[in-house]
C-alpha positions, 0 to 999 in steps of 0.5 A: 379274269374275275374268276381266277381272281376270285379262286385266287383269293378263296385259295389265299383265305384256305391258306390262311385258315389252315397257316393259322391253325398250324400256328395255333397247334405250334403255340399249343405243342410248345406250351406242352412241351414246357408243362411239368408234366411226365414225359409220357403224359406230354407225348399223349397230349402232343399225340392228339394234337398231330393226329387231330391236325394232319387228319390222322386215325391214329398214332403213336409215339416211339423213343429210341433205345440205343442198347436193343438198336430199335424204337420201343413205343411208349404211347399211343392214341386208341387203336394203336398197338401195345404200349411198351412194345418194342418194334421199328428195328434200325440200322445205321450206315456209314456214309460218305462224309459228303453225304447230301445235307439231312432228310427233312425230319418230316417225312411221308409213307405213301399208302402203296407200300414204295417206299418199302416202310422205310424211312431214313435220317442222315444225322452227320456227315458220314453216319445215317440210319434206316428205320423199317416200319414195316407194311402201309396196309394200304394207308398214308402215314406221316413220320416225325423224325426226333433228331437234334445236335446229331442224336437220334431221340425218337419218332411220332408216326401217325397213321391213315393221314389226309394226304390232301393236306400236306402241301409243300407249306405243310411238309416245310412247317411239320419239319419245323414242328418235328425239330420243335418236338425233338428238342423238347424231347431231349429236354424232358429226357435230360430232366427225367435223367436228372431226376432219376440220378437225384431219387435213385441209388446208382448201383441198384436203381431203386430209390436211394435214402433221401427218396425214401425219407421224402415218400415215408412221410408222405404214405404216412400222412396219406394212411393217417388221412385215409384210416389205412395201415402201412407197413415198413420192412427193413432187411439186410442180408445175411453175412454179405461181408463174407461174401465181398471178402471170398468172392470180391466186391464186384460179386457183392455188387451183383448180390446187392442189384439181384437182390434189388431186382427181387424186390422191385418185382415181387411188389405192388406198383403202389408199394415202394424199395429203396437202399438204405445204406451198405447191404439194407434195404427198406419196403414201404408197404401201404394199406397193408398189415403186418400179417400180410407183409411177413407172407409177402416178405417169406415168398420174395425170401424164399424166391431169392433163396432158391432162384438167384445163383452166381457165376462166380459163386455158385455155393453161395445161397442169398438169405435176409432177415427182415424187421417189420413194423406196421403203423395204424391208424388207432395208435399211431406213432412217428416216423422215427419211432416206426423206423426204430421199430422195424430195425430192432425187429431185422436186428432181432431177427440177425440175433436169432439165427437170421434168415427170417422175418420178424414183426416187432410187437411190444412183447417182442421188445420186452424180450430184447430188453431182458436179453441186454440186461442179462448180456450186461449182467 
């Protein structure tokens, strides 16, 4: 009797140490999940701490993407697959509207491959989903299903779990902790959607007028403190009125994102693109010379000359005059007075027979005035 009785109470005290480090990991996730944190760097965090706590080798964690109908992981722990790679194809079911209450958003893969590396969440009545995560290789894995108000946003799979660990009180407190993580996910999404409406423009996607005023002033106050030059490009495209009155304002729009498209890719990840306004755009070049941005801005010219056609144009050929002006650190100017500089140089450059790229140098200036003094002679 004094035996069970002190198994017992060793037991009881395991228990109790093992409850308290789920609550110190609950305390822990939740305080993540309120950090203003992008949403990649919160799940890295989060990854660590589930792994750590079901005594897993590794982990990663996948969001939902509703337009390809699969998971695309977006972050792992070392030892884990790519990142961006999109993997675990879904499938939805229609069910009966008396389908069994939701699957336990935990769930647990076992090493011999039984359950076919399938997992399946019934999110409403009549509509669940099937999520193939292909072989066990031979180990456990622990699944966080993130699901709430009948949405699917995603999942954290972690691998080589210690099965030895997850007692029915473990399984009923990581299903707590799966909801906890699923609603902060759907908040660091909203968040993120938010802030992609308010610093994007909603035709293109690159960043919009304000963004763009907010991000010059602070490379400028970065290259003024590091000695750095920096570059701004100001473009406009060439006659695209005509292009909206022949063929319609739906293939300028597709000119306009094309364009955009072409930009973004042709550019460093420190460099920066967002519409001005109508059919200009704006690049923000730092630590980059004049020099170097008029080659940069001739192959992305060229590419888009001779790489983007239209269905429903096929004649017409994109071309943009481009004004460049460069701030440097020996004889620096303002923000509105480098602004200035590389519109004169696109408007010069539109002036003098467009599709061209021009860099704004006080001689060019010179010559802009005579030509208005002349032109109002």
């Amino acid at each position: 009797m004094r035996r069970s009785t002190s198994a017992h109470a060793r037991q009881l005290a395991r228990d109790l140490e093992r409850m308290t480090l789920l609550l110190e990991l609950h305390v822990e996730v939740s305080q993540l999940l309120m950090a203003s944190e992008g949403l990649e760097s919160i799940f890295a965090k989060v990854l660590e701490k589930v792994t750590l706590a079901l005594g897993g080798e590794r982990a990663r964690f996948l969001r939902y993407d509703p337009s390809h109908a699969s998971m695309v992981t977006i972050g792992a722990t070392e030892g884990t697959m790519p990142v961006h790679e999109r993997v675990a194809p879904l499938r939805w079911l229609e069910n009966s509207a008396h389908e069994p209450p939701p699957i336990e958003l935990f769930q647990v893969l076992p090493a011999d491959g039984g359950s076919g590396g399938t997992v399946r969440l019934t999110l409403k009545p009549g509509l669940s989903c099937e999520i193939n995560l292909g072989g066990a290789d031979g180990e456990e894995r622990a699944v966080f299903l993130l699901a709430a108000h009948q949405h699917l946003y995603g999942m954290i799979v972690v691998h080589g779990i210690d099965t030895s660990i997850t007692s029915p009180l473990d399984v009923k407190y990581f299903d707590v902790l799966a909801n906890l993580l699923a609603l902060g996910l759907r908040n660091a999404m909203t968040l993120e959607e938010t802030e992609r409406l308010a610093t994007r423009d909603g035709l293109t996607g690159v960043f919009n007028h304000l963004y763009f005023q907010e991000f010059l002033d602070w490379a400028l106050h970065r290259s003024s403190r590091e000695r750095h030059p920096l570059v701004l490009v100001m473009l406009d495209i060439d006659d695209f009125k005509k292009v909206n009155d022949r063929f319609g304002h739906p293939t300028g729009d597709e000119v306009l994102c094309r364009l955009a498209e072409s930009l973004q890719n042709g550019l460093r990840k420190s460099d920066m693109v967002a519409r001005y306004g109508g059919e200009e755009f704006v690049v923000v070049l730092p630590a980059t010379t004049a020099k170097r941005a008029q080659q940069l801005m001739d192959r992305i010219a060229k590419t888009v000359r001779h790489g983007v056609e239209f269905e429903e144009a096929p004649d017409y050929v994109i071309t943009v005059s481009c004004g460049i002006a460069e701030w440097e650190a020996q004889e620096p100017i303002s923000k509105r007075e480098l602004i200035a500089r590389a519109d004169q140089a696109m408007y010069y450059g539109k002036r003098h027979g467009k599709n061209c790229t021009i860099i704004w140098t006080p001689v060019l200036m010179a010559g802009m005035e005579t030509e208005q003094r002349t032109s109002e002679a």
